[in-house]
SEMIVO-461994 format. One line per 8 residues: their letters; for each residue x, y, z of N, C-alpha, C. Coordinates in nm, 4 decimals, decimal comma, padded with zeros to 6 digits, always signed. Example, Ala and Ser with C-alpha at 12.3 -4.5 7.8 and 13.67 -1.06 7.14 Angstrom:
! SEMIVO-461994
as> +01,3190/-00,5690/+00,7800/+01,2300/-00,4500/+00,7800/+01,3200/-00,3300/+00,7800  +01,2850/-00,2250/+00,7080/+01,3670/-00,1060/+00,7140/+01,2900/+00,0030/+00,7870 .
END
This chain:
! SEMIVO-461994
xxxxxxxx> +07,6428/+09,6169/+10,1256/+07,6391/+09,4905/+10,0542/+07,7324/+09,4891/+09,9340  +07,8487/+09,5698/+09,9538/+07,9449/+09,5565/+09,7870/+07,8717/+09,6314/+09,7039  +07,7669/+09,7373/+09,6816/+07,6756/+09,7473/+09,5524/+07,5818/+09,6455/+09,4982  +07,5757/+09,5380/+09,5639/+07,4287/+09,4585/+09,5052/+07,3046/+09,5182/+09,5783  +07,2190/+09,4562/+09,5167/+07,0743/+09,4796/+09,5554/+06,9434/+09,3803/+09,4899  +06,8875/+09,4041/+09,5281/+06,7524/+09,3072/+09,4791/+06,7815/+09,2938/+09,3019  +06,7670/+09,2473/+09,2516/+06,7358/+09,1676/+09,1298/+06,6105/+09,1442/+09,0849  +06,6121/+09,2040/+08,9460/+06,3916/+09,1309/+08,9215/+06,4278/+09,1397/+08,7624 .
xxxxxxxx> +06,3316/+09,0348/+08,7594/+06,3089/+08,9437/+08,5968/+06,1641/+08,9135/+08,6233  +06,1924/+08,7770/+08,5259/+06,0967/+08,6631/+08,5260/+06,1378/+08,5415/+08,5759  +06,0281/+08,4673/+08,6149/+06,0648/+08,3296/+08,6615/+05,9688/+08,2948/+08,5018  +06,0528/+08,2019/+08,4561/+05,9780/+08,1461/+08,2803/+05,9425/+07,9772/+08,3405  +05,7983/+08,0000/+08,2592/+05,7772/+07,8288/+08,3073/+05,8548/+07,7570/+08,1760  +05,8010/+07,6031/+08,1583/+05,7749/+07,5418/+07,9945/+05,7003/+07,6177/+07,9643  +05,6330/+07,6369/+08,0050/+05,5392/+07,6712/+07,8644/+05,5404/+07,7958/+07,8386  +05,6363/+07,8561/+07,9021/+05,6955/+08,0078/+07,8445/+05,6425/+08,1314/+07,9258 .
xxxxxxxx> +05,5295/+08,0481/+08,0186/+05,4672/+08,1758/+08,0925/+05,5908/+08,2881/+08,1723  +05,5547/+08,3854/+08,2127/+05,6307/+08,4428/+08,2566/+05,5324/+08,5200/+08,3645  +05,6377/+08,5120/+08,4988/+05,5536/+08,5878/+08,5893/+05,6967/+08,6314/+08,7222  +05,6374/+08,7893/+08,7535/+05,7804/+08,8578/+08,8275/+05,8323/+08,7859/+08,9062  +05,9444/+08,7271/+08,9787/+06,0258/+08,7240/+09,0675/+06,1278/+08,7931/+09,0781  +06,1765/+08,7850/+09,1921/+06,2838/+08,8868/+09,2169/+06,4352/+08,7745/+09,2772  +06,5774/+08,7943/+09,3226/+06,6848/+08,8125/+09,3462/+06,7238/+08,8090/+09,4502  +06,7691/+08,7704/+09,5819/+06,8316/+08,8672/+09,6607/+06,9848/+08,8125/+09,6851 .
xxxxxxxx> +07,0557/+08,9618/+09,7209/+07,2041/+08,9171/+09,6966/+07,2132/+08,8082/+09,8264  +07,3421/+08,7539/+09,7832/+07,3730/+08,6142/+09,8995/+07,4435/+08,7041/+09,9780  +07,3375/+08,7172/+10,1242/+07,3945/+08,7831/+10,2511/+07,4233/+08,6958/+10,3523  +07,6094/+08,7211/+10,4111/+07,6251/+08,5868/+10,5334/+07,6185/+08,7259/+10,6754  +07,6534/+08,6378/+10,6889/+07,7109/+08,7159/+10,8420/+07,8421/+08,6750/+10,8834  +07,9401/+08,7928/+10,8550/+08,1109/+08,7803/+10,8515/+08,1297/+08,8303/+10,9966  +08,2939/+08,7647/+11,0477/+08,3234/+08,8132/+11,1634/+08,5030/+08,8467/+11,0947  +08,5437/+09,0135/+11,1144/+08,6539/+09,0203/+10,9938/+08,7262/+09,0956/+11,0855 .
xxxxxxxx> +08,8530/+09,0569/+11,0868/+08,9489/+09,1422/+11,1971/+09,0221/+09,2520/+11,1292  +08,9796/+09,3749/+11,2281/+09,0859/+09,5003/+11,2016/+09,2179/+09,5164/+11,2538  +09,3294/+09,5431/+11,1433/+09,4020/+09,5117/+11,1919/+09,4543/+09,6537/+11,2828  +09,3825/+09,7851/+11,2507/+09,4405/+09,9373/+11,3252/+09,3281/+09,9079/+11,4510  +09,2576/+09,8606/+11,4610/+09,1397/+09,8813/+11,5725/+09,2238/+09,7674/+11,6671  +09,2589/+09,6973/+11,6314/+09,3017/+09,5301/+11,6663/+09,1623/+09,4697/+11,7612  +09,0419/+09,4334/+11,6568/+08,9813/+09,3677/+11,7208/+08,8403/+09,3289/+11,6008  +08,8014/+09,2309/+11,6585/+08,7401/+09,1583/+11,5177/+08,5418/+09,2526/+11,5502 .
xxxxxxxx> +08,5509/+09,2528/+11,3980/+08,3862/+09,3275/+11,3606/+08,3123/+09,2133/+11,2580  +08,1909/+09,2178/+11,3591/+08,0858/+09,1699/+11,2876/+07,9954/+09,2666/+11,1960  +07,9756/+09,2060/+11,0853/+07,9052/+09,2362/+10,9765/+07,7889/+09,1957/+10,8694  +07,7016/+09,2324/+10,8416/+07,6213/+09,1425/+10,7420/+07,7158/+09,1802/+10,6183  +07,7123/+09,0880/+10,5306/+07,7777/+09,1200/+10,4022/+07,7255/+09,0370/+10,3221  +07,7826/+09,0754/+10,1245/+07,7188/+08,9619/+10,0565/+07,8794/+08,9129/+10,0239  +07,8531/+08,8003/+09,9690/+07,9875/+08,7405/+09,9092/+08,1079/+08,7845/+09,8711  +08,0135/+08,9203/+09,7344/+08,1036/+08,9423/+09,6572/+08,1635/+09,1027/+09,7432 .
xxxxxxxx> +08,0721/+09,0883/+09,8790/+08,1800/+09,2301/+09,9495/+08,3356/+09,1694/+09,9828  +08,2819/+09,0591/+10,0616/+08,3870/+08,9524/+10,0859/+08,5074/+08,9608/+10,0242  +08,4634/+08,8814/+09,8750/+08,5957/+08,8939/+09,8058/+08,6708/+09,0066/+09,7889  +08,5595/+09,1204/+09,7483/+08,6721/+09,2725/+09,7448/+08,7279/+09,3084/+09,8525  +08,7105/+09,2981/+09,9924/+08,7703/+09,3035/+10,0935/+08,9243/+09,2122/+10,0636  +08,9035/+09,0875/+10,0646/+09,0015/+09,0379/+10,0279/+09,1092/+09,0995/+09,9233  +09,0136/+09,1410/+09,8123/+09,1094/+09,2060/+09,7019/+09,1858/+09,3206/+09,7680  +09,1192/+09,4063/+09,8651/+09,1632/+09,5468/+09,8978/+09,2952/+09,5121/+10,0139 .
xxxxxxxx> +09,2803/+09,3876/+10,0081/+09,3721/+09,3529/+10,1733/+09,3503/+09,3678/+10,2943  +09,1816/+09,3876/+10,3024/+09,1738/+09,3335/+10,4336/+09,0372/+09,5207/+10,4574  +09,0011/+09,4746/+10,5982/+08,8509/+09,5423/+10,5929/+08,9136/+09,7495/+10,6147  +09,0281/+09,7157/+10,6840/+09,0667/+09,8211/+10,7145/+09,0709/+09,9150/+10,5530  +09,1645/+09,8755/+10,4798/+09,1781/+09,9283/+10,3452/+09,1002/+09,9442/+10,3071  +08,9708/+09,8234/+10,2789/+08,8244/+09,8262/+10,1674/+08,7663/+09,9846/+10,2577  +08,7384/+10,0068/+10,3808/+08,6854/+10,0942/+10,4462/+08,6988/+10,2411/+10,3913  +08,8785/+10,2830/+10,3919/+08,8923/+10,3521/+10,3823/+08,9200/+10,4312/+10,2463 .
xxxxxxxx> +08,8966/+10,2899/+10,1756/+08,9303/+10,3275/+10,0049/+08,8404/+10,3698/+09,9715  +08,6936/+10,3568/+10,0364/+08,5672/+10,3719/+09,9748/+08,4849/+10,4489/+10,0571  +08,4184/+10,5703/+09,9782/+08,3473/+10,6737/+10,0720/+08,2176/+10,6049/+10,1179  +08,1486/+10,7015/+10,2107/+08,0459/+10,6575/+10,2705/+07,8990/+10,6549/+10,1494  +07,9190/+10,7054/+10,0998/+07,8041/+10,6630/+09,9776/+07,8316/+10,5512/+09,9319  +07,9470/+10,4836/+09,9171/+07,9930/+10,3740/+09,8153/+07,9514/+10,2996/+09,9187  +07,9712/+10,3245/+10,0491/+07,9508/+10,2115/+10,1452/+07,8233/+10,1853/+10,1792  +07,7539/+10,3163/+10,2243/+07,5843/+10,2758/+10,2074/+07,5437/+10,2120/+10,3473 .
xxxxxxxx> +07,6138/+10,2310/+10,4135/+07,6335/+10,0797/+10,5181/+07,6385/+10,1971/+10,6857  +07,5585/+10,2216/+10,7775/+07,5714/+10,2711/+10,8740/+07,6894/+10,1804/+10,9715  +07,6914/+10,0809/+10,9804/+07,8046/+10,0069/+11,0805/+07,9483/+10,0809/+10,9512  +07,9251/+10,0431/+10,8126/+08,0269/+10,0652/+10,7845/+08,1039/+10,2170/+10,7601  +08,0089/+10,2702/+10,7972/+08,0404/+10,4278/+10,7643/+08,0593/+10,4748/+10,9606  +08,0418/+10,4193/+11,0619/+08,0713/+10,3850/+11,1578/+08,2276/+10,3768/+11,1776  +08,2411/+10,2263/+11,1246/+08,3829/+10,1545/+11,0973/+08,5178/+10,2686/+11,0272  +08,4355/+10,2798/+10,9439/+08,5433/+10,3929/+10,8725/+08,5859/+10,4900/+10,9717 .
xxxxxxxx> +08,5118/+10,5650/+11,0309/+08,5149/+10,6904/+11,0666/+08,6461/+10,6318/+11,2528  +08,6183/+10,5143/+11,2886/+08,6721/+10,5022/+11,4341/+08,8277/+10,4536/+11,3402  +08,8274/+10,3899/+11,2311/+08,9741/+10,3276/+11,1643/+09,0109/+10,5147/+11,1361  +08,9523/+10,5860/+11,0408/+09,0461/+10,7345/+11,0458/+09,1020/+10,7933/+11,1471  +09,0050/+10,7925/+11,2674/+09,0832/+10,8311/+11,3827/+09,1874/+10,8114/+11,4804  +09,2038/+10,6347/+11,4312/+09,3213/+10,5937/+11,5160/+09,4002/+10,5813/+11,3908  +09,3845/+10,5775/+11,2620/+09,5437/+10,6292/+11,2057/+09,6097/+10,7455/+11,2209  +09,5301/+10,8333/+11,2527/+09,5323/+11,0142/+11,2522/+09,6040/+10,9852/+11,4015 .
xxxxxxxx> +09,5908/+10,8916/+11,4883/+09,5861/+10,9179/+11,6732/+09,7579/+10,8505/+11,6253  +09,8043/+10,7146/+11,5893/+09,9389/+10,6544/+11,5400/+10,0402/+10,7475/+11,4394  +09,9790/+10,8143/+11,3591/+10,0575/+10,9040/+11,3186/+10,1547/+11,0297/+11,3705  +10,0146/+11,0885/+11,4290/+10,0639/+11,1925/+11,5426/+10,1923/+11,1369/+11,6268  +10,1486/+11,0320/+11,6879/+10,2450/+10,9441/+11,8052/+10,3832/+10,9053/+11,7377  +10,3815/+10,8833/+11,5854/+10,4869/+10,8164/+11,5350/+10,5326/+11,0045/+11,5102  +10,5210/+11,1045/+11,4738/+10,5455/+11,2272/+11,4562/+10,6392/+11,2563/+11,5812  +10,5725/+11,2222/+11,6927/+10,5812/+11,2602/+11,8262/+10,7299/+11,1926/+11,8512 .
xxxxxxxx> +10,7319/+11,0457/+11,8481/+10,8432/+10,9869/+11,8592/+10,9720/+11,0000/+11,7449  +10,9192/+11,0440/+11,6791/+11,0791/+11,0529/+11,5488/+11,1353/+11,2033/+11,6094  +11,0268/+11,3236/+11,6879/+11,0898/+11,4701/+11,7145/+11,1434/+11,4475/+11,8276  +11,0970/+11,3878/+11,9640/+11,1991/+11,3044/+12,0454/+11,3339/+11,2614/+11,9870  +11,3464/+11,1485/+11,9253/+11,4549/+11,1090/+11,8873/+11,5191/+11,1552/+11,8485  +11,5283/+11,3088/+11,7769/+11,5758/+11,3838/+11,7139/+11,6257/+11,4680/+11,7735  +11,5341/+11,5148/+11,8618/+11,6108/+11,6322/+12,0114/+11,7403/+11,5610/+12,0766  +11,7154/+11,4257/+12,1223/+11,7599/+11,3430/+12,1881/+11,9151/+11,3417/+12,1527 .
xxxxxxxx> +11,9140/+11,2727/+12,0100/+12,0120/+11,2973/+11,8881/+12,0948/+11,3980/+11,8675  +12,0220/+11,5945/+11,8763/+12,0583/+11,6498/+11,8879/+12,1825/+11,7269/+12,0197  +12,0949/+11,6808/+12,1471/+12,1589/+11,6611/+12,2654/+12,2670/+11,6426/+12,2844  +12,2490/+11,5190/+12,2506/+12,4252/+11,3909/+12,2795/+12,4896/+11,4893/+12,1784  +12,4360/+11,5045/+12,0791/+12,5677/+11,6019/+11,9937/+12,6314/+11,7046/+11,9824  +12,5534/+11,7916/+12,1163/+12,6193/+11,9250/+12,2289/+12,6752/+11,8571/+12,3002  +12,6390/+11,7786/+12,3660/+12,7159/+11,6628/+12,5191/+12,8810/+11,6876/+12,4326  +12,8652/+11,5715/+12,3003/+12,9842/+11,5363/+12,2810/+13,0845/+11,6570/+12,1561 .
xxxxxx> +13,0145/+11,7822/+12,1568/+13,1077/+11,9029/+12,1662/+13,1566/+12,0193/+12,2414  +13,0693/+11,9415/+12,3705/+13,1202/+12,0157/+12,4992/+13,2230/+11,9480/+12,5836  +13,2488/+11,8187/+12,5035/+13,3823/+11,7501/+12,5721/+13,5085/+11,7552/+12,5077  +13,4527/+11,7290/+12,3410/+13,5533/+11,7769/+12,2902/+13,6552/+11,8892/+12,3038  +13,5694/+12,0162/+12,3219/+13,5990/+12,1210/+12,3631/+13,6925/+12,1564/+12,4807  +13,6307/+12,0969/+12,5860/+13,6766/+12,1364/+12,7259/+13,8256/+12,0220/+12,7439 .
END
């Protein structure tokens, strides 16, 4: 829920009485697209998770900026953990493809001193 939680005071009448009530944060039900998963997650949330999502740029970032205590949240400590693994899975792949290109690179550049040569 962002760090909110129940709320408790008083509800004050006129006439000054006072007697407990409580708070609860404004919870919607969000539908928020990832953009590394590429596919949209439903969530309970309160408002003001909302906006910090927004602030963070989006659910992927808020996820991973914030540990699983901060998150508190089993879907979201869920969420986190499947977004680490496919950046860790795109990285590798982008690793994978720049040492290709590089062999590749290297190649043509025996090719074209074995012509020079000959």
């Amino acid at each position: 829920y962002g760090g909110k939680s129940l709320g408790f005071g008083h509800k004050v009448s006129h006439s000054n009485r006072k007697s407990k009530r409580t708070w609860h944060p404004n919870v919607q039900n969000k539908t928020v697209f990832s953009e590394i998963l590429d596919e949209r997650i439903r969530f309970k949330m309160t408002t003001h998770a909302l906006r910090t999502i927004d602030k963070y740029g989006g659910i992927d970032n808020y996820l991973t900026k914030h540990s699983h205590e901060e998150l508190n949240s089993m879907p979201g400590s869920y969420y986190k953990d499947l977004i680490h693994n496919k950046k860790a899975e795109l990285r590798k792949a982008q690793r994978n493809a720049v040492a290709k290109a590089e062999e590749e690179e290297f190649e043509s550049e025996l090719k074209m001193e074995e012509a020079e040569a000959a």
